[in-house]
N, C-alpha and C positions, 0 to 999 in steps of 0.2 A: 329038068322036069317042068319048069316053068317057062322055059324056053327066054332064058334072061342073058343077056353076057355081061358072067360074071365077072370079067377082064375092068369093066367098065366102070366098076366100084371096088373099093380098099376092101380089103380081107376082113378087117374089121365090124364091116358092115352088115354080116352075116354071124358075129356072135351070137351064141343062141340066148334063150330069155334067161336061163340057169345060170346062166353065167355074168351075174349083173354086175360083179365088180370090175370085172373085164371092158364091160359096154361101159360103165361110169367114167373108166379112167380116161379109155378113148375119148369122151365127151369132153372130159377135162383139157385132155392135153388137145384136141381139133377144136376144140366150143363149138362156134355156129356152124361150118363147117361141116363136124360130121352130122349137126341135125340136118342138115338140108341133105347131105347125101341119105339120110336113112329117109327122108321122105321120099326123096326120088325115086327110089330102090320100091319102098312102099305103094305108091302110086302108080309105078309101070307093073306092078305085081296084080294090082286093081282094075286096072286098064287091059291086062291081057286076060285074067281069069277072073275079072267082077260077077261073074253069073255063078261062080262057085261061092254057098253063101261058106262054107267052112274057111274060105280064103278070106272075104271080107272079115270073118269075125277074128280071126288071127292076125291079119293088118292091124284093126282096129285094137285089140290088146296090146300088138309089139307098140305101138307108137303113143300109147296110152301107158306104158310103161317108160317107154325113153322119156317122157313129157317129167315125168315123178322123178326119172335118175336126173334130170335138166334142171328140174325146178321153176319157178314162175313167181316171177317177182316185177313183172311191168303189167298195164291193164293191159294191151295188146297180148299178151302171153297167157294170161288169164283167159284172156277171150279164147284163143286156140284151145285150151284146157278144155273149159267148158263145152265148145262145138266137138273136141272129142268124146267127153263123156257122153253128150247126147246122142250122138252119133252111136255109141260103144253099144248103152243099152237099147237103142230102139234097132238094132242093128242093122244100120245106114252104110251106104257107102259114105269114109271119111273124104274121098277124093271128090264128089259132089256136094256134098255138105259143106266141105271146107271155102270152096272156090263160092259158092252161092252166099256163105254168111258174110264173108271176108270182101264177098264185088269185086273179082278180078277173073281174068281166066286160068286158065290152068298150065300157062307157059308161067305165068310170072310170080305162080304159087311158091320154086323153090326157092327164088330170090328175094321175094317176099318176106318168107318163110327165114332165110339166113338173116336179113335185118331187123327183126324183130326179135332173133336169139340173142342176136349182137348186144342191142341193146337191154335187152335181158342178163344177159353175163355184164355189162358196163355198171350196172343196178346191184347186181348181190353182190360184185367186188365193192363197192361203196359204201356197202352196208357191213360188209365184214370189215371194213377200214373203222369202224363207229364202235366204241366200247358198249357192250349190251349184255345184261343178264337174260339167260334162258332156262328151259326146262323142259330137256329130254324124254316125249312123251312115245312107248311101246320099245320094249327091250327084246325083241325077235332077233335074227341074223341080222335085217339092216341094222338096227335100232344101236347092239353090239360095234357093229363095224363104225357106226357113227360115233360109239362113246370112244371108241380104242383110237379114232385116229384124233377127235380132240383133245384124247389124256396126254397121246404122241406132240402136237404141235404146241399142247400149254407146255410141255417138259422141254422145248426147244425155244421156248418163250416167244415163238410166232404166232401166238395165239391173244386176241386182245380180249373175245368174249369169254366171260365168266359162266358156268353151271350151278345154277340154283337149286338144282333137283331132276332129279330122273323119276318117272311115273308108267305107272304100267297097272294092266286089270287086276293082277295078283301082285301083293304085297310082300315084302321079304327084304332082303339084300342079294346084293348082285356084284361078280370079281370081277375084275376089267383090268388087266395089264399092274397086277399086283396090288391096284386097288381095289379097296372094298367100298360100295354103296347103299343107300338106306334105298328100297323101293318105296315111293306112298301111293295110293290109289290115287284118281283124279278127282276124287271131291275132297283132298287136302290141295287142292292147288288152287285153292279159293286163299290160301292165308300164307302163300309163298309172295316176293316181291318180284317182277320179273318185267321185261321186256318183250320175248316171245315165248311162245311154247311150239317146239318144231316137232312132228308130229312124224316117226319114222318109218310107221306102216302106210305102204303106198298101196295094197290090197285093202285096208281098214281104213283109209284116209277119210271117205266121206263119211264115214258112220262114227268118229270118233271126232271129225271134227264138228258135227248136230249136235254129237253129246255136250263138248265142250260150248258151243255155242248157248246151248239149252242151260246151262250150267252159271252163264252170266258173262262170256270169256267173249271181248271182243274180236270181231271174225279178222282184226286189223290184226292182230297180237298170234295169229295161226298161221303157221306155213309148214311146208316140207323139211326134210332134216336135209338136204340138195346143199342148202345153203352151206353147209359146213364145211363144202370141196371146192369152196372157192376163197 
């Protein structure tokens, strides 16, 4: 349909957006790798049908979602973060915006683009090497998948960070792989002790992370729940 050959990119590259733990794992297991072939992929998608604005706005989602399964933990990564969102809502093309903010051309985007993941993945394995307490903010399907696989790695004792609390809009308990949890709203997490609060809705991230910021919560101590698959 797109007139792409799809010979020319891994199977993988083409998982759809429902299927995120699929697209996560790949991330895991290629890192920088498969980001750069998903942008390649993206950017010849943009290149042959940029005047379709339905095409732009679906780039700009899928790559604005791989960004949240990756996670971003260097200012270079952050930067890319940012030049997407803005990109996302003013609905830009990402493959103009990117190459214009960034100063480079549009060859040297995907390699670019793989070194700054690199050292993005070299960043949160470093960090998950560091003992740190946190506090699991939104319990949706990610939110879930995040608590079940650190209940999994603390119960194989590969796990060095500690959970301080789990939080979410509605209050209650919540089961997670035979355990039970207390939920508190996010204005008890003023009197928790904690290191980060990793924040698992990547559809609710910026609206939840203004709240926390309004709240008194430094924007240092906020990231993605990403971190936890590394």
């Amino acid at each position: 349909m797109f007139r792409i050959d799809s010979s020319y990119y891994p199977d993988e590259t083409f998982i759809k957006n429902y299927r995120r733990e699929e697209l996560r794992e790949w991330f895991q297991q290629k890192g920088a790798s498969a980001i750069a072939e998903q942008i390649s992929l993206l950017f010849e998608l943009i290149e042959k049908c940029g005047r379709n604005h339905y095409v732009i706005e679906e780039v700009n989602k899928r790559w604005l979602m791989c960004l949240g399964l990756f996670g971003c933990y260097t200012d270079s990564m952050r930067k890319i973060y940012e030049i997407s969102v803005e990109t996302y809502y003013r609905h830009g093309n990402l493959l103009e915006n990117m190459t214009s903010e960034i100063r480079i051309n549009k060859r040297e985007l995907k390699d670019t683009v793989r070194n700054i993941a690199d050292k993005n993945i070299e960043k949160a394995r470093e960090m998950r090497r560091e003992k740190r307490k946190f506090i699991l903010y939104g319990l949706g399907v990610d939110g879930k998948h995040a608590l079940e696989r650190y209940i999994k790695l603390k119960e194989r004792g590969e796990e060095k960070w500690s959970l301080c609390g789990v939080a979410d809009k509605q209050t209650g308990s919540i089961m997670c792989v035979g355990k039970n949890f207390e939920v508190c709203a996010k204005e008890q997490i003023k009197k928790a002790e904690y290191d980060l609060i990793l924040i698992s809705s990547s559809k609710y991230y910026g609206e939840i992370k203004e709240e926390l910021l309004r709240m008194g919560v430094p924007e240092e101590k906020i990231m993605g729940d990403a971190i936890l698959w590394y």
